[in-house]
C-alpha positions, 0 to 999 in steps of 0.5 A, a space after each residue: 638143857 643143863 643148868 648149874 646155880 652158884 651163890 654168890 658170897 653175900 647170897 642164901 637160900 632159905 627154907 620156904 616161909 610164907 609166900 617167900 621161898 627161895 627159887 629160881 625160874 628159867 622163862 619161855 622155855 618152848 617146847 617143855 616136856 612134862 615131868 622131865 626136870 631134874 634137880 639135886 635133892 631138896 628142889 621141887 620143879 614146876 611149869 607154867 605160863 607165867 612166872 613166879 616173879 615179875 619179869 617184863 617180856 615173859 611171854 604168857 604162851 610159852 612155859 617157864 620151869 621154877 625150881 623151888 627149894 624146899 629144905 629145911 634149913 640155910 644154904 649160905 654162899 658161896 655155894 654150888 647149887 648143883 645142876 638142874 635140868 629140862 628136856 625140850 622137843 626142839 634141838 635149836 637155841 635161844 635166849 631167854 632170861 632166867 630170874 633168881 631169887 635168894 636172900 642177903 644175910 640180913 634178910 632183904 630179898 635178892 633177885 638175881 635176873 640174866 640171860 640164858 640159853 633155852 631149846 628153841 625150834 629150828 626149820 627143816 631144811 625142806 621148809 627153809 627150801 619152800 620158803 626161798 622158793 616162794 620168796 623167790 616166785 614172790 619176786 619174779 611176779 613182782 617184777 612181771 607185774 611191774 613190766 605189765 603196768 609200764 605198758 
């Protein structure tokens, strides 16, 4: 999956300070593979099963990817970020969230949270066959059962 980041023109980034870098998390990536982010210079990518900022419905089982800007000096926006990117095992798609965190120009933190589209895992069709299948033996012997009782 690709993503690319915009600041907005009240919005910068800044370099780390502190417990308050600049960086942004894509949540409940399923299906991660290690080491297969990529980024423009002065990002650094991490994974982990909970994410860096507050984000209600994180799923604690599932990785998020934070990138981290680790520059050392301003980007002031409006500015393209560039494009930042994650390998997953899976070939379908979800919805997940995704939360930013950049600064304002007089210092006040500003998260940005919205949605974003994520791999996520898709049946097999010889799976999907075996569940209707069942589904439907499931339903006959209901039915069966229901004409035994009646009598």
């Amino acid at each position: 999956m690709a993503y690319v980041m915009r600041l907005s023109p009240d919005e910068r980034v800044r370099p780390p300070s502190g417990a308050s870098p600049s960086r942004f998390t894509i949540y409940d990536l399923p299906g991660v593979i290690d080491g297969s982010q990529t980024n423009p210079p002065l990002w650094e990518p991490s994974s982990e099963f909970s994410g860096p900022d507050p984000l209600p419905g994180d799923n604690p089982t599932i990785p998020n990817v934070t990138w981290t800007y680790i520059g050392l000096t301003d980007i002031i926006g409006p500015a393209d970020l560039g494009t930042f990117t994650v390998e997953s095992i899976f070939g379908g798609f979800a919805t997940s969230s995704f939360v930013g965190r950049a600064f304002l120009a007089d210092g006040s933190v500003d998260f940005t949270v919205g949605p974003a589209v994520v791999r996520a895992p898709i049946p097999e069709p010889s799976a999907l066959l075996l569940g209707v299948s069942g589904l439907a033996l499931s339903v006959l012997g209901l039915r069966r059962r229901k004409r035994w009782l009646k009598q």
